[in-house]
BAKOLMI-831726 format. One record per atom (N, C-alpha, C, O): residue number from 1; chain; x, y, z. Coordinates in steps of 0.05 Angstrom, whole numbers, padded with zeros to 5 digits. Layout:
N
   num   chaine     east    north       up
   NUM        A        X        Y        Z
...
//
This chain:
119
   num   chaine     east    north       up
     1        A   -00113    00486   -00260
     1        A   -00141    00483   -00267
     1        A   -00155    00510   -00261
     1        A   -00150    00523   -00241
     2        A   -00173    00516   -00281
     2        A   -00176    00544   -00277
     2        A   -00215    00545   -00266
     2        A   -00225    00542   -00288
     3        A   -00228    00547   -00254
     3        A   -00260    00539   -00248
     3        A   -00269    00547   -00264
     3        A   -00255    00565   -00275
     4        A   -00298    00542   -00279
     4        A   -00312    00559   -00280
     4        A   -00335    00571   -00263
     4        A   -00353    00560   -00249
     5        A   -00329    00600   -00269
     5        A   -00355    00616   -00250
     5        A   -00377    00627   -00272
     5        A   -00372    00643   -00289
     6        A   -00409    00612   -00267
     6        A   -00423    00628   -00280
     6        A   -00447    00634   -00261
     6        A   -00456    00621   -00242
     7        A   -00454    00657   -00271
     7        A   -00472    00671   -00252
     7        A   -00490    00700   -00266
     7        A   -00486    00720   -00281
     8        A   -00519    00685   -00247
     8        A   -00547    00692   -00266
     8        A   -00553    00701   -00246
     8        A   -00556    00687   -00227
     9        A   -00558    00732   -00244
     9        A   -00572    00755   -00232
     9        A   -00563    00773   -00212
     9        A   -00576    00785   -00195
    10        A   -00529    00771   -00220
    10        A   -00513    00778   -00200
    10        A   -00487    00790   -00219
    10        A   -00475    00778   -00237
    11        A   -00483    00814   -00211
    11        A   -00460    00825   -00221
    11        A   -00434    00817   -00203
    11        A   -00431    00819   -00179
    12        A   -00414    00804   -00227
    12        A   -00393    00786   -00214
    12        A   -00376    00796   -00228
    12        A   -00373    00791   -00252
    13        A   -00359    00816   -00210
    13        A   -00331    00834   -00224
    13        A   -00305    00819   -00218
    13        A   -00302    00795   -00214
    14        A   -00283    00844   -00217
    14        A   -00260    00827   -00209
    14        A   -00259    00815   -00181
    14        A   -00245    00795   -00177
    15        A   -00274    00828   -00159
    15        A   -00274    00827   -00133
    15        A   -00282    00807   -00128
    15        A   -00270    00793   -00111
    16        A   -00305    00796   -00138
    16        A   -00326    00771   -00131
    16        A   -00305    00749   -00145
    16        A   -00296    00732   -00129
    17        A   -00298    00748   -00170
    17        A   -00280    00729   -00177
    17        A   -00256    00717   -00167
    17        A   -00245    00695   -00171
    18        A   -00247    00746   -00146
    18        A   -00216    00735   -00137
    18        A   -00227    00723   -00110
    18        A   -00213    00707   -00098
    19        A   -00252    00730   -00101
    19        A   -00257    00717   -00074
    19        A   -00266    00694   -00074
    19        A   -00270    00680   -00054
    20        A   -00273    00685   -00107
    20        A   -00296    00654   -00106
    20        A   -00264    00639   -00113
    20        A   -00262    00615   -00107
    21        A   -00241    00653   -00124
    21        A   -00216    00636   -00127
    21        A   -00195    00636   -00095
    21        A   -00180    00619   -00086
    22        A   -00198    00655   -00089
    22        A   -00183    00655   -00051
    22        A   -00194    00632   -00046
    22        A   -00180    00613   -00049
    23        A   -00224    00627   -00039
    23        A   -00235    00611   -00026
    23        A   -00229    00581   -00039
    23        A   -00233    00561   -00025
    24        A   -00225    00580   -00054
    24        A   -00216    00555   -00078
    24        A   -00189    00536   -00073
    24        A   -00182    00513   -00074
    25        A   -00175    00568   -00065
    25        A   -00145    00557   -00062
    25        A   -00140    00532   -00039
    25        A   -00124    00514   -00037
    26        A   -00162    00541   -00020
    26        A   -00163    00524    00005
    26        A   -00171    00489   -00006
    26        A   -00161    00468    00001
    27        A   -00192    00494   -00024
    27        A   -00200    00471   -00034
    27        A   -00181    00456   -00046
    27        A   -00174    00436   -00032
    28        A   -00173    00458   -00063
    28        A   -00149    00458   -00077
    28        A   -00125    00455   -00073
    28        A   -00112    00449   -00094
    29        A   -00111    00455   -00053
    29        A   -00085    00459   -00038
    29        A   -00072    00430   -00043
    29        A   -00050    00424   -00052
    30        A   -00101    00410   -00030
    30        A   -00092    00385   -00028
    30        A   -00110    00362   -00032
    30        A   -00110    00339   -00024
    31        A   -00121    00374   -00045
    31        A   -00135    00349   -00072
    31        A   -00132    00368   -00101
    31        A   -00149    00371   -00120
    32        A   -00121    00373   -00100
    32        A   -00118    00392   -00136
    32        A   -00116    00369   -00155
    32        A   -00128    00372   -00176
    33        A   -00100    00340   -00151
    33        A   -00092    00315   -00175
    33        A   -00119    00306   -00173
    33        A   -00126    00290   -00191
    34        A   -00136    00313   -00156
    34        A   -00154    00287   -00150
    34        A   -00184    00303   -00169
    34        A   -00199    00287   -00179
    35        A   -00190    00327   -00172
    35        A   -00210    00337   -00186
    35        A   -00197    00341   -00216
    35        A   -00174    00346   -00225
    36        A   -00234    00335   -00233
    36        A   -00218    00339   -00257
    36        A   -00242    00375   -00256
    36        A   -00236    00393   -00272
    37        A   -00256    00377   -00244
    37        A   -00256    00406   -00262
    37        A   -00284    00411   -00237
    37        A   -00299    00399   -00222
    38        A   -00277    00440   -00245
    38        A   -00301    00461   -00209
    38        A   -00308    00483   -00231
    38        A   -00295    00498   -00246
    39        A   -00339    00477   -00223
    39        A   -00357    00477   -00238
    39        A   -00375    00505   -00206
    39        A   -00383    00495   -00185
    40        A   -00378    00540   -00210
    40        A   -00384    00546   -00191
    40        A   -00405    00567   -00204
    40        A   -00399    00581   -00223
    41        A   -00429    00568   -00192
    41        A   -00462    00573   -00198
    41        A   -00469    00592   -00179
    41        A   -00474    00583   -00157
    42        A   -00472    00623   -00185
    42        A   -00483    00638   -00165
    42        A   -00504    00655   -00182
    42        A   -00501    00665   -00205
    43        A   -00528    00656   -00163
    43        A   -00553    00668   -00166
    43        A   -00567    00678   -00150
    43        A   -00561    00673   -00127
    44        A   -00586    00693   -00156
    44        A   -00604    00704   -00144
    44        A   -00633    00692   -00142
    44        A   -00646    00684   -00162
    45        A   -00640    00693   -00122
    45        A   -00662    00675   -00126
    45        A   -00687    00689   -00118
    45        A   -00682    00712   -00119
    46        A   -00716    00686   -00108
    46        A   -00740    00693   -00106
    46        A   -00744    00680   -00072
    46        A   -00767    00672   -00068
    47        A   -00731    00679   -00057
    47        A   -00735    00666   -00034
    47        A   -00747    00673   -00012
    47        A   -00748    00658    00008
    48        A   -00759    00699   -00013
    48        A   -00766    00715    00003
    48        A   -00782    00715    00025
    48        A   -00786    00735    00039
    49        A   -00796    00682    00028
    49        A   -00804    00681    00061
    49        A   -00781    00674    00074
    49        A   -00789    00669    00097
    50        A   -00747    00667    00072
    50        A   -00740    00662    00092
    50        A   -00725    00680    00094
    50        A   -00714    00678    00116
    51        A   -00716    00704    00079
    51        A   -00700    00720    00065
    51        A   -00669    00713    00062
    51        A   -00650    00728    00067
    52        A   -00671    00681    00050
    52        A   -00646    00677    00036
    52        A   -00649    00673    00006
    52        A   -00658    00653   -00005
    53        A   -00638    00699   -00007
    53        A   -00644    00706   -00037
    53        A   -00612    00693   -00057
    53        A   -00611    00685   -00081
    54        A   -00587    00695   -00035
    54        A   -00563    00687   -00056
    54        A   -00559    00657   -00060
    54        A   -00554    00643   -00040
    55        A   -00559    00647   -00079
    55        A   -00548    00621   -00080
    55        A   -00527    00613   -00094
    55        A   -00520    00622   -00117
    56        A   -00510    00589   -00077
    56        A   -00486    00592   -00093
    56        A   -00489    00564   -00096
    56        A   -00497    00551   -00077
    57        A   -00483    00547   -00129
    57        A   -00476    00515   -00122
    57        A   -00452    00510   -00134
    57        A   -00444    00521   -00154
    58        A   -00438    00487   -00119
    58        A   -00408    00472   -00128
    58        A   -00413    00450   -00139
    58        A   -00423    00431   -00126
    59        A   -00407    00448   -00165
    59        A   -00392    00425   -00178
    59        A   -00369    00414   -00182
    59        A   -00354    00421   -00201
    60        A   -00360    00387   -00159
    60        A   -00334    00383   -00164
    60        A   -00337    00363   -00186
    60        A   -00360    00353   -00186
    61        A   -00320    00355   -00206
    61        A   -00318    00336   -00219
    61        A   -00302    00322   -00208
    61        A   -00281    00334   -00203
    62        A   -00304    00289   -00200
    62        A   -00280    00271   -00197
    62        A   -00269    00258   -00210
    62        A   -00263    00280   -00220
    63        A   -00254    00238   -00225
    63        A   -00245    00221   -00249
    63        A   -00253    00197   -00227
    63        A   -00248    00195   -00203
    64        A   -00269    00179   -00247
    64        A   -00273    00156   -00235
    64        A   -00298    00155   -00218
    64        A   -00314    00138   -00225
    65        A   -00305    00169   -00196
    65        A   -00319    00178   -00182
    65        A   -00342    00191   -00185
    65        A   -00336    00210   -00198
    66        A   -00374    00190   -00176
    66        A   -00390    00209   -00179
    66        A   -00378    00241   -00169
    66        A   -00357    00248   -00160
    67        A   -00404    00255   -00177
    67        A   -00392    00283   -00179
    67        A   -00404    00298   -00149
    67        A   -00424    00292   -00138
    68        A   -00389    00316   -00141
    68        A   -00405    00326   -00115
    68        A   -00415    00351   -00122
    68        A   -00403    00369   -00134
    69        A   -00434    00351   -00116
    69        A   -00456    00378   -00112
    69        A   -00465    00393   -00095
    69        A   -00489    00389   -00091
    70        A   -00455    00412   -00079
    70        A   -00463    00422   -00056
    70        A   -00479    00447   -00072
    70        A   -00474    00454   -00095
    71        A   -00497    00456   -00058
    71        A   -00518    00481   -00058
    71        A   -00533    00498   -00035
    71        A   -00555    00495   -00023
    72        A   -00516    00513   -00034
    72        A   -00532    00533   -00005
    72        A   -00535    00566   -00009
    72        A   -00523    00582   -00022
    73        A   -00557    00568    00007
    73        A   -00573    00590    00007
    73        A   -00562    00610    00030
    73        A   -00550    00599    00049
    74        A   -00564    00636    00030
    74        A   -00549    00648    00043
    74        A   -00572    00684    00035
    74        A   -00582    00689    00014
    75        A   -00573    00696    00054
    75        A   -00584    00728    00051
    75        A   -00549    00748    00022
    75        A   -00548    00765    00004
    76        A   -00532    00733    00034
    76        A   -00508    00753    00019
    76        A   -00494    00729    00002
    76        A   -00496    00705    00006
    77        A   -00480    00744   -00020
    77        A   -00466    00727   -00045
    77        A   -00443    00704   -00027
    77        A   -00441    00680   -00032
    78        A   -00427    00721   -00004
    78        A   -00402    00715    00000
    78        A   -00414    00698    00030
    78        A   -00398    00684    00042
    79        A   -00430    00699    00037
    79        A   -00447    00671    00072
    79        A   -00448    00653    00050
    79        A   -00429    00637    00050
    80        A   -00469    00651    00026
    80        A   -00470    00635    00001
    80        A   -00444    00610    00000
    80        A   -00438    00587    00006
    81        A   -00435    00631   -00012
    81        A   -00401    00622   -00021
    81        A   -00384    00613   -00007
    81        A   -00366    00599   -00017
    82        A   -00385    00621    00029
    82        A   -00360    00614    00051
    82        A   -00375    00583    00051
    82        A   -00361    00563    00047
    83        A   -00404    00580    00055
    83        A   -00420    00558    00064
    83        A   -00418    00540    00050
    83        A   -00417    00519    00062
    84        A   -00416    00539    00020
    84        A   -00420    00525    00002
    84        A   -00391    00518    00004
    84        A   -00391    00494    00007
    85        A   -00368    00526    00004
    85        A   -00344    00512    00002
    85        A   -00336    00504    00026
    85        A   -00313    00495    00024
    86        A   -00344    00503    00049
    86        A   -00342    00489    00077
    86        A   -00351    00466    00071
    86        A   -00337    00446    00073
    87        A   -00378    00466    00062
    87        A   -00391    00446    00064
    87        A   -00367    00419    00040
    87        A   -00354    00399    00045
    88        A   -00375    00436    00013
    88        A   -00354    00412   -00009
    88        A   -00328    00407    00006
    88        A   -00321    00384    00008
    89        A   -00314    00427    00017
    89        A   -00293    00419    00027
    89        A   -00298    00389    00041
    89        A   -00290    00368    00032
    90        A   -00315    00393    00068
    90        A   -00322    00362    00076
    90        A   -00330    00338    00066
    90        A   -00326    00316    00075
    91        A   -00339    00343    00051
    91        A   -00352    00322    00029
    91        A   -00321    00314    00011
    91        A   -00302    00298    00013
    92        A   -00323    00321    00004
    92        A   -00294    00323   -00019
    92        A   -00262    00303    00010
    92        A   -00244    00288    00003
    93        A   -00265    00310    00030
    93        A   -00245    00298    00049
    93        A   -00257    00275    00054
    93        A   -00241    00256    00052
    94        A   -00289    00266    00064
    94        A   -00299    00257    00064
    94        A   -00288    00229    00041
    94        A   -00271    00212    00047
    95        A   -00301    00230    00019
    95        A   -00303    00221   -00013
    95        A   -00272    00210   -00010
    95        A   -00268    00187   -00001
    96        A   -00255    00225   -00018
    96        A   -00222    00222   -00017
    96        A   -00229    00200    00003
    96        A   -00246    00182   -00003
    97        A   -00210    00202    00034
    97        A   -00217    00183    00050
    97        A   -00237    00155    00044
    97        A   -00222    00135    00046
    98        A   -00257    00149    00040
    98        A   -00262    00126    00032
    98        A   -00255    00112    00011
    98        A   -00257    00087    00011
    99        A   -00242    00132   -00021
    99        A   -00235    00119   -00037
    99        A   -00202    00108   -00020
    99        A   -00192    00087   -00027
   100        A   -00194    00121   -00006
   100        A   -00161    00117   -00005
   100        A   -00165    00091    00019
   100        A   -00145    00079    00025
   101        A   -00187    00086    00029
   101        A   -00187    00062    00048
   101        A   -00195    00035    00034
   101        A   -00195    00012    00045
   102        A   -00203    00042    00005
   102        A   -00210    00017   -00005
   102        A   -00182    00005   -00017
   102        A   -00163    00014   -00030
   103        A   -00187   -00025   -00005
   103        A   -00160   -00043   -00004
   103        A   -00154   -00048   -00038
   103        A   -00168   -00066   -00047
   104        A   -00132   -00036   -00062
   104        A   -00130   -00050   -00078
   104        A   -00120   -00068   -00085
   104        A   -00114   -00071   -00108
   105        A   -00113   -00090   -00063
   105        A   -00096   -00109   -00080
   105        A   -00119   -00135   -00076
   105        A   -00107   -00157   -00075
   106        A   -00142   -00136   -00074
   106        A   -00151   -00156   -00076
   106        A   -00169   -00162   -00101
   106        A   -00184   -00146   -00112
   107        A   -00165   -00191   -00108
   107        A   -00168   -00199   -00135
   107        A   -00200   -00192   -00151
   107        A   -00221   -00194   -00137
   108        A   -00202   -00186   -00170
   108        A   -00221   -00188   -00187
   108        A   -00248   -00201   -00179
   108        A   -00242   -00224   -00174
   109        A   -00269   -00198   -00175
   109        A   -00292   -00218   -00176
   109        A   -00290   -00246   -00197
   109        A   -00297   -00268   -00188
   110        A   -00281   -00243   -00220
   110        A   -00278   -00272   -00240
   110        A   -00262   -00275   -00225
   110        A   -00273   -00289   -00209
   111        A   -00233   -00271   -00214
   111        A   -00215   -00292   -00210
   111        A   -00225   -00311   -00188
   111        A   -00213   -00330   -00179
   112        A   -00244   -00303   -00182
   112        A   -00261   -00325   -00148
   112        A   -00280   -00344   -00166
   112        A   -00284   -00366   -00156
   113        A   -00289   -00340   -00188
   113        A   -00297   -00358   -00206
   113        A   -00289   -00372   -00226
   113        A   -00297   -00366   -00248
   114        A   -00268   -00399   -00220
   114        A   -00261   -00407   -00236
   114        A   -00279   -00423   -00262
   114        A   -00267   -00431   -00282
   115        A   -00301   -00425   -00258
   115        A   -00305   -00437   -00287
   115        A   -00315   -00418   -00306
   115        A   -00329   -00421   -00326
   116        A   -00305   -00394   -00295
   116        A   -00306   -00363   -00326
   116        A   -00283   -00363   -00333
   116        A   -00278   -00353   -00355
   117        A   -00261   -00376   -00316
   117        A   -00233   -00380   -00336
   117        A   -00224   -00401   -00350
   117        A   -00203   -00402   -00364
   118        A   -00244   -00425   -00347
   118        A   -00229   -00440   -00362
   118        A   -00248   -00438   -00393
   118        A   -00270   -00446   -00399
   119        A   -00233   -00429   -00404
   119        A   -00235   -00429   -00437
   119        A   -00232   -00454   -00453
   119        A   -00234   -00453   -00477
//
């Protein structure tokens, strides 16, 4: 799966790209089956009373699952970027973990209602 990186007000060469994919690989290692697509947003922003101007946001896509969105602010592209994939990382282990604790072998809601089955 390959991300996409798009990014509005910020020159993003080969350097910035191999580092928003290093940092990915971590993500990735061991939920790679479980995302369908990473979705990665860096900008520059106007933030200047707190002087955090870089922003980076993550879109994981899940199959089945809502989508996770992390977004953090940072003075530099790459605090942005370490922060923002710490954070999805947890969320994303997080997410995993409760879907994998939900019990599937128990029956259907109709099958506890039998008079929706008798036809």
């Amino acid at each position: 799966m390959t991300p996409t990186i798009i990014t509005k007000g910020i020159k993003a060469g080969e350097a910035m790209q191999d580092y928003v994919m290093e940092k990915l690989k971590g993500l990735l290692s061991y939920s790679q089956d479980s995302i369908r697509s990473i979705t990665v947003r860096l900008s520059d922003t106007n933030r200047i009373k707190k002087g955090l101007k870089k922003r980076c946001l993550i879109q994981l896509e899940l199959p089945g699952l809502p989508s996770i969105v992390v977004t953090k602010f940072a003075s530099d592209v790459q605090g942005a970027i370490d922060s923002a994939m710490h954070h999805a990382s947890g969320l994303l282990n997080k997410t995993l973990s409760k879907v994998k604790d939900i019990p599937h072998t128990s029956l259907p809601l109709y099958f506890n209602k039998p008079w929706l089955l008798a036809v």
